[in-house]
Structure formats: C-alpha cells, structure tokens
C-alpha positions as CSV (number, residue, x, y, z in Angstrom):
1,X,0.0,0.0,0.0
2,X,1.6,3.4,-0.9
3,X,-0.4,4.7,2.6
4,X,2.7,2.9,4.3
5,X,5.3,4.5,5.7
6,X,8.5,2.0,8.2
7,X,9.2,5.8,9.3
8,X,6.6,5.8,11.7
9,X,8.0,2.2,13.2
10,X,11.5,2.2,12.3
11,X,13.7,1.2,15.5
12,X,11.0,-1.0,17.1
13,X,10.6,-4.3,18.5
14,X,10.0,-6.3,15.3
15,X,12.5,-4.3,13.5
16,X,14.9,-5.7,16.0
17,X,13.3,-9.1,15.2
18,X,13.9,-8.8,11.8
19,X,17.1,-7.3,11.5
20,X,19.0,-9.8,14.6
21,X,18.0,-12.4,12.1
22,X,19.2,-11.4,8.8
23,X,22.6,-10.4,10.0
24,X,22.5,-13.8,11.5
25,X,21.5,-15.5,7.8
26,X,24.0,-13.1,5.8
27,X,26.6,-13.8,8.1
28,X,26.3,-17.5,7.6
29,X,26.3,-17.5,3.6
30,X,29.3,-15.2,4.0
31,X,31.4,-18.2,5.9
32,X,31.6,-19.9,2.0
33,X,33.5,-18.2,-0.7
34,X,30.9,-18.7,-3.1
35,X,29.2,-15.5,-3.8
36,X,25.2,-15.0,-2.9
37,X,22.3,-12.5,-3.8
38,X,19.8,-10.6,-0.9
39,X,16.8,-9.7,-2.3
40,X,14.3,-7.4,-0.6
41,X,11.0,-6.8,-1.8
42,X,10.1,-4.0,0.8
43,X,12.9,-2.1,0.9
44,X,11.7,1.1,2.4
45,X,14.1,4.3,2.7
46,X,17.0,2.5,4.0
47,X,17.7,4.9,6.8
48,X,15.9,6.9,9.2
49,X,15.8,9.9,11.1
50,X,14.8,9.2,14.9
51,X,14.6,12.4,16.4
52,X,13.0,14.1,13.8
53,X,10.3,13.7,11.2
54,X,7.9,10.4,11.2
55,X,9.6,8.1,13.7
56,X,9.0,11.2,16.8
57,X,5.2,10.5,16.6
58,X,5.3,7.2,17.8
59,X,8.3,7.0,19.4
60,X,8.4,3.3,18.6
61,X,11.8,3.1,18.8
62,X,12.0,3.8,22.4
63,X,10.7,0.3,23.2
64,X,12.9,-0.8,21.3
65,X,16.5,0.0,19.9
66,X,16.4,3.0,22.8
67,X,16.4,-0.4,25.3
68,X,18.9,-1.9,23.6
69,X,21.8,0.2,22.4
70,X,22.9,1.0,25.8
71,X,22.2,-2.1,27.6
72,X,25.4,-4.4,29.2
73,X,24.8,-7.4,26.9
74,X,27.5,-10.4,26.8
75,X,25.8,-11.9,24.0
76,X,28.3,-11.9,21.1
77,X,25.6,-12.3,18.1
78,X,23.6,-9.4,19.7
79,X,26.8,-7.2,19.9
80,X,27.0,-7.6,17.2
81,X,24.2,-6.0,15.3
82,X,24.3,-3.5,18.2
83,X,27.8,-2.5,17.1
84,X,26.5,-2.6,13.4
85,X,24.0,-0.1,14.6
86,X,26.0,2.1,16.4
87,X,28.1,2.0,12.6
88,X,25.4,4.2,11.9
89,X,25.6,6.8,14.8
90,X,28.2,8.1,17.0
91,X,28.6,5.5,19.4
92,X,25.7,5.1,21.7
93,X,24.1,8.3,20.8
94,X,21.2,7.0,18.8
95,X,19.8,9.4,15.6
96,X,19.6,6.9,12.9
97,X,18.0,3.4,12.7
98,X,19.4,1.4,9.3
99,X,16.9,-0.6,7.6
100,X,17.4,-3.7,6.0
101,X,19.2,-2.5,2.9
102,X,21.8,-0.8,4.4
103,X,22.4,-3.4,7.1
104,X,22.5,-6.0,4.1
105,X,24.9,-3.9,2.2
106,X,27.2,-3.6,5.1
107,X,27.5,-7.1,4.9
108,X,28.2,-8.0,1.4
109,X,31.4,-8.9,0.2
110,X,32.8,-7.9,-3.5
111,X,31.2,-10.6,-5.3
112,X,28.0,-10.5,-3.5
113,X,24.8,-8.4,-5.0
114,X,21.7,-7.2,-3.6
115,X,18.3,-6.2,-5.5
116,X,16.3,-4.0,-3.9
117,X,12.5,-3.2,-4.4
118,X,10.2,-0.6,-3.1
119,X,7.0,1.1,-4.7
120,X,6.3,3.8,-2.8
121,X,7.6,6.7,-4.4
122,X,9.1,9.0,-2.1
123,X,10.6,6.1,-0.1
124,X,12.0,5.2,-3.3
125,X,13.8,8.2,-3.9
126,X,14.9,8.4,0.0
127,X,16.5,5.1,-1.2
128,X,17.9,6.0,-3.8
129,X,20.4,8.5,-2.1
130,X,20.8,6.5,0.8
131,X,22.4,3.6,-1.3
132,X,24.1,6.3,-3.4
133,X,27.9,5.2,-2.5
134,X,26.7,1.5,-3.5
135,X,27.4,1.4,-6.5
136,X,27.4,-1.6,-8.9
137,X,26.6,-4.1,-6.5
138,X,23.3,-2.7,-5.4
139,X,20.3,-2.9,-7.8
140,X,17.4,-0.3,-7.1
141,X,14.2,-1.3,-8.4
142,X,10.4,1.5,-8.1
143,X,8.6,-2.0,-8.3
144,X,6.1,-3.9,-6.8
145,X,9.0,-6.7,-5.1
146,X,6.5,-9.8,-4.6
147,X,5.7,-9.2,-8.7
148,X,9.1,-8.6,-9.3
149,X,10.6,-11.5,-7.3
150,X,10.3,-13.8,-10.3
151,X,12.2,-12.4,-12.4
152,X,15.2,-12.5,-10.5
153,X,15.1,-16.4,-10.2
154,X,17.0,-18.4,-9.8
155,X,19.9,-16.1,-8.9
156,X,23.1,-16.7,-11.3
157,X,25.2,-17.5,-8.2
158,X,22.2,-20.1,-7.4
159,X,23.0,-18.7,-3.4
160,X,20.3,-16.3,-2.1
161,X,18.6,-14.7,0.9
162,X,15.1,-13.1,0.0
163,X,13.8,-10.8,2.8
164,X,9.7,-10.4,2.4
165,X,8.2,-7.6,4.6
166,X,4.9,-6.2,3.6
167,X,2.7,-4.0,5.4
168,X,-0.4,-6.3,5.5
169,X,-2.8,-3.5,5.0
170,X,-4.7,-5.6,2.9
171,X,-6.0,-8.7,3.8
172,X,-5.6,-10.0,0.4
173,X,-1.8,-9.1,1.0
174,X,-1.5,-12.8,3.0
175,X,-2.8,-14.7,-0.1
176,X,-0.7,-13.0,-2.6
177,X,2.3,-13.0,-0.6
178,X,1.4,-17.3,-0.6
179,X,1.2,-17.4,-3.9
180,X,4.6,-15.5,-4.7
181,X,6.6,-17.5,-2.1
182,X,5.1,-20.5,-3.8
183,X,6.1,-19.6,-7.3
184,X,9.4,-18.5,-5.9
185,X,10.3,-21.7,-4.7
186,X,9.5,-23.5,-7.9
187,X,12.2,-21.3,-9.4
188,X,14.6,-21.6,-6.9
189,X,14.0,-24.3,-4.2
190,X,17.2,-24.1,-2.1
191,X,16.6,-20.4,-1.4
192,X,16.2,-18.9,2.3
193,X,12.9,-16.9,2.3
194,X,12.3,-15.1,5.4
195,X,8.7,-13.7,6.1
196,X,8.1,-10.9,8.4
197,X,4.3,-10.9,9.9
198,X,2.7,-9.1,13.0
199,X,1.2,-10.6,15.8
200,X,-2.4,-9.5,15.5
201,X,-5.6,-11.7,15.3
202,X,-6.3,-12.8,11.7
203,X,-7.4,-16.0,10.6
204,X,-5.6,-14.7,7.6
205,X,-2.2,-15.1,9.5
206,X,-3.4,-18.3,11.1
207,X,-4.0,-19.8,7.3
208,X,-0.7,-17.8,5.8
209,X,1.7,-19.4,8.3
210,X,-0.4,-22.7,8.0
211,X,0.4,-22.2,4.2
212,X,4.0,-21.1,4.1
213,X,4.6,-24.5,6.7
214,X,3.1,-27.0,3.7
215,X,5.6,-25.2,1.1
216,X,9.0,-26.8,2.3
217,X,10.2,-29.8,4.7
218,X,12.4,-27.2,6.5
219,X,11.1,-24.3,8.3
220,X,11.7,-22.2,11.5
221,X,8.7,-20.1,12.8
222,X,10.1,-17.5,15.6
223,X,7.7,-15.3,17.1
224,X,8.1,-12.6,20.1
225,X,5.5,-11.0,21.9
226,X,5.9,-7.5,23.6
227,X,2.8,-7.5,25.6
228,X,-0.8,-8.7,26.5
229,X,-2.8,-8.9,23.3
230,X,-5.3,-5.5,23.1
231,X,-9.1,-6.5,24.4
232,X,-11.2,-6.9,21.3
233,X,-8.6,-8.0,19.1
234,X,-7.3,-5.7,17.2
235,X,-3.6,-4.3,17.3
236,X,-0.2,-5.6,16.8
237,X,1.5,-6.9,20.6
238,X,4.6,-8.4,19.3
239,X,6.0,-10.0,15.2
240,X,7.0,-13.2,13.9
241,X,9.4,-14.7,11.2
242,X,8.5,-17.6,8.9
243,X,11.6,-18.7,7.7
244,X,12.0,-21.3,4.6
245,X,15.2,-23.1,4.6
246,X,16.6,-21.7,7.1
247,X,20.3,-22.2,8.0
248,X,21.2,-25.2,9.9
249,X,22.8,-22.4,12.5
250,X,19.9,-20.4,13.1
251,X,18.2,-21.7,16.1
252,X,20.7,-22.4,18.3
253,X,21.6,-18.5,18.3
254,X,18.4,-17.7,18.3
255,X,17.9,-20.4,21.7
256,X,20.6,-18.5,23.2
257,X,19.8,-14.6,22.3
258,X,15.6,-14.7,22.5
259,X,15.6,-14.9,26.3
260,X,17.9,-11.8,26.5
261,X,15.8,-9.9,23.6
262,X,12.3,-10.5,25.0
263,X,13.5,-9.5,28.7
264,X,14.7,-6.8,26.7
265,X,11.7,-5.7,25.0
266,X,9.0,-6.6,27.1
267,X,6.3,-3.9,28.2
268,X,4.4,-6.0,30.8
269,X,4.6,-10.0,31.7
270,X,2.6,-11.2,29.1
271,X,6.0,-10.8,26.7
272,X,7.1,-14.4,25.3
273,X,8.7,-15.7,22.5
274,X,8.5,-19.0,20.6
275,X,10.4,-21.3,18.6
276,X,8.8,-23.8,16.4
277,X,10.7,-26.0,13.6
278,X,10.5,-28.6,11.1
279,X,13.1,-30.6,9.7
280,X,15.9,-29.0,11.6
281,X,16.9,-31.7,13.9
C-alpha cells in the first residue's frame, strides 16, 4: 500500500526481530566463498531519522532500539548487530535506525549483490540516495517486489537470501504474498525466504503461516510478543518470522539470544517468544 510508511515504526521491536535475524542469515552465507544474492521486496528508505520527522510521533523506537543500544549485553551475536548499529551513529548516541538494505549492504562482500525493491515513491527516492555510494553491486528497483521477485530467479550464483516484509494492510496481502513464495520456490527451491508478519488476530495469519509451513520440509517459525494482546482483538502486541530453509545455525543462536531480547523488550509480563521448527533436527 503506498499509505505505508517504516518511518513511523523504524527502531522497534519487530524491526529488532527482523534485523538480529538477517545479520544472523548473511553472516552464515558469507562463511563460504561462493558468492550470494539478498533480495528485498520491501525495501523502504534505508535509513531513518529518529529524532526528527515520522519516527517522533510514535516514538516506537524507544521500546525498542532505545532499550537496547545502551544495555550491558554479553551476548556476542547481539553485539554484534548493536555495534552494526552504532556504525550508523556516533557511538551510543542514537539518531539513525538502518533498515534492512543498508544493514545487508554492510555485509556484502565484492562478489556479493543485492536487488532491492520498493513502490512507494518517495521512499523510493529516500533510497535512492541512501544507497548512493553502493554502486554496482546494489540494484534499485520502483517496483512492486512480490511481482518482481520472479524475475530474478533463480539467482546466477544459485545462493540467495530473500527478505519479504509487507505491510499487511490488505487482507488479500497474505494470499498473494502465498502465492509468490510458492512460485518462488518452484524457481529456486534451495533459497532462504524469510517472512516478516505481526502478531495481530487474523485468521488470515493463522491460514498464511499454515500455508508457508506446507511449502517446504524445512522451516523455523520464531515469534516474540511484547505485551498482552489489546481487548477486542485488534492491534499488533509483538511479530514473527516464517523462515523457509533456514540455516542449519539459526536456532541455536536464536535459543541463546531470544531470552535476553524478549526481557529486553518486554512492556508487561505477558512478553514471550516462541520457537517452532521442522526438519531441523
């Protein structure tokens, strides 16, 4: 939906989420020489003002980077995407929240590319310039990325992480984001796919996730919840990633770092996470 804006969240609790994991995916497929692609199909802006502009209305952030960033944690994988944060700013003094893009691009090695999509138009051009000094190895697309995806598949290096993060303003946005995952993996089969949701109450999420799971033997669902779900049903108390081939890695570190991130995070004693797998043993 071109109503959508990451602004008004950027910094938060699922960004966390989101973000802990993919430096945790990219840093795997960098431990082989082999080159890979990251694909992202909702780019956004790629960086973001958080004292200023969209993210000070909310002031999402404060639940959750604001916890984090000056926190005493031991945990090496959550150092560090803290210190890849802090890349960003001038040391613990927090202006800018990196969205995926950037934090991808950080990450990428020579042979390595990344294809980036957003539709919205002024988020476009914000990412545009932000990815200016990328050069080459960055491909910018004003696209619709779960259209798009198809086209880029399989990858030529036949290595590939694709990041899907929609808004889910549209219920019809769980279907279609199905059916492209579906098509995706006919193309390219061995491909990580991670899926970002919110925690809300929609049978639509109950029958996406039910869907995503029937789609490959190997999957990792990991889900963290910030607080008590709102009475009546309706607003988001926490996110989740659905995560298609995921590395054989991945949740051990996330056993280990979950505890400390939902402590973390948590804005009453209803926070919990979850970790639920298939074919990972």
């Amino acid at each position: 939906m071109l109503s959508y804006r990451h602004a008004f969240h950027a910094g938060n609790h699922a960004d966390i989420l989101k973000h802990f994991v993919l430096i945790q995916i990219l840093e795997y497929l960098g431990q082989k020489a082999a080159p890979y692609w990251y694909i992202d199909t909702h780019a956004g802006a790629g960086l973001y003002e958080l004292k200023d502009g969209y993210a000070t209305k909310n002031a999402e952030f404060e639940t959750g980077i604001g916890r984090l960033i000056n926190s005493n944690i031991s945990s090496p994988e959550l150092c560090d995407y803290l210190d890849l944060i802090r890349s960003f700013n001038d040391g613990n003094d927090l202006l800018f929240y990196p969205g995926s893009p950037l934090l991808a691009q950080r990450l990428l090695r020579c042979d390595d590319r990344a294809h980036l999509f957003e539709l919205h138009p002024n988020d476009f051009m914000l990412l545009k310039n932000n990815m200016s000094a990328a050069g080459r190895q960055v491909k910018l697309y004003a696209a619709d990325g779960l259209a798009g995806l198809k086209g880029l598949l399989p990858p030529q290096p036949r290595r590939g992480l694709i990041l899907i993060d929609p808004s889910y303003e549209r219920n019809e946005e769980y279907k279609t984001l199905v059916s492209a995952v579906e098509l995706a993996l006919v193309r390219f089969t061995t491909g990580i796919y991670v899926i970002w949701y919110p925690l809300l109450h929609k049978r639509e999420q109950v029958r996406m996730i039910e869907r995503l799971g029937s789609l490959a033997q190997r999957w990792l669902n990991i889900t963290l919840q910030v607080k008590t779900p709102p009475h009546g049903g309706f607003g988001m108390y926490g996110s989740g990633l659905f995560i298609l081939n995921p590395p054989w890695t991945l949740q051990a570190a996330l056993e280990k770092t979950m505890p400390i991130i939902c402590e973390s995070l948590a804005q009453d004693r209803q926070a919990a996470y979850n970790i639920s797998t298939a074919g990972c043993d």
